[in-house]
C-alpha positions in Angstrom: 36.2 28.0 -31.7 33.2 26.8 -33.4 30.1 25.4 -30.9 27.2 23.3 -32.1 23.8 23.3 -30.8 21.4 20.5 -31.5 17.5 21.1 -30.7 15.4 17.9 -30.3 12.0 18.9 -32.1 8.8 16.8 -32.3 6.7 17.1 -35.6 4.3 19.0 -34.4 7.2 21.8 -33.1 8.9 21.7 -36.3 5.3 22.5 -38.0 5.2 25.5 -35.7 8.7 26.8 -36.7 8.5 26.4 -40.3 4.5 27.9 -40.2 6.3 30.9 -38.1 9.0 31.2 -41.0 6.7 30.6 -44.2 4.5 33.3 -42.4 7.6 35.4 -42.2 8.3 35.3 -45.4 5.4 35.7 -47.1 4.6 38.7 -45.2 8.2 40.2 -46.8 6.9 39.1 -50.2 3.5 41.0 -49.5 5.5 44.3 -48.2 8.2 44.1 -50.4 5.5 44.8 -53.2 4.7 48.2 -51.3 7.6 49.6 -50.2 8.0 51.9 -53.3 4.4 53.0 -52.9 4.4 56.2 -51.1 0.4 57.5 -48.7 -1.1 60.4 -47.7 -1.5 61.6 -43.7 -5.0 60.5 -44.3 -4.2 57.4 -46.1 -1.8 56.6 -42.5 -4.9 57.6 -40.5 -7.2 55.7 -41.9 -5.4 52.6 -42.2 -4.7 52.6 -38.2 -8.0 54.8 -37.3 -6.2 57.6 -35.7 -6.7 61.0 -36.5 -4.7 62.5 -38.8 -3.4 65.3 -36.2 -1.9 62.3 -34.3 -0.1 60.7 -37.9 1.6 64.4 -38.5 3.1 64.8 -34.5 4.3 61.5 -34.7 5.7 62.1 -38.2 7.6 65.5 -36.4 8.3 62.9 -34.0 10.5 61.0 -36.0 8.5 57.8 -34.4 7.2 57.4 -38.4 9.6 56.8 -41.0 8.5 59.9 -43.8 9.5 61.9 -45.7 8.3 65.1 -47.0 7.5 66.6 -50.4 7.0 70.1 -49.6 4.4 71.0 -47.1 3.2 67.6 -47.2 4.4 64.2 -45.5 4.4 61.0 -47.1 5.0 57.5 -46.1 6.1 54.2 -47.3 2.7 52.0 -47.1 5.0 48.7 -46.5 6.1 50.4 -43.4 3.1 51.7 -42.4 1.8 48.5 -42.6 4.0 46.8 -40.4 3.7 50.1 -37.5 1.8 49.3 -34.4 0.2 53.0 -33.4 -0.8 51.2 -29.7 3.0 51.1 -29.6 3.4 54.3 -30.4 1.1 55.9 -28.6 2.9 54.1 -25.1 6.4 55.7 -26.6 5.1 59.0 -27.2 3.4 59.0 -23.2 
């Protein structure tokens, strides 16, 4: 059984939705372009301006996507772009 919903939009709501979408996907276009390119712990730190103790525990944390060459961590600057440490500082309390 198939259902159809029909939402009654004025101009200025349908600018808000499709400014919401473009925004959407231009910010995929912009990440997309960095998800290859792999960043230091300090790289992460700065970026967020946390100290780089805190980028390694939640890296051991699994609450960072990494991955690790060796001793060292690295991460995925699309994805660290898109992490929200305030976030992630309430999760790891």
């Amino acid at each position: 059984m198939e259902s159809e919903i029909t939402y009654k939009l004025n101009e200025k709501d349908l600018d808000q939705v499709l400014d919401r979408k473009l925004k959407d996907l231009n910010k995929m276009a912009v990440l997309s372009r960095f998800r290859d390119r792999l960043i230091s712990v300090d790289a992460v730190a700065e970026i967020h301006g946390v100290h780089r103790d805190t980028v390694i525990r939640y890296a051991k944390l699994n609450l960072i996507p990494s991955e690790r060459q060796g001793k060292l961590y690295k991460f995925s600057l699309a994805q660290i772009l898109e992490l929200d440490f305030h976030q992630l500082r309430c999760m790891n309390h």
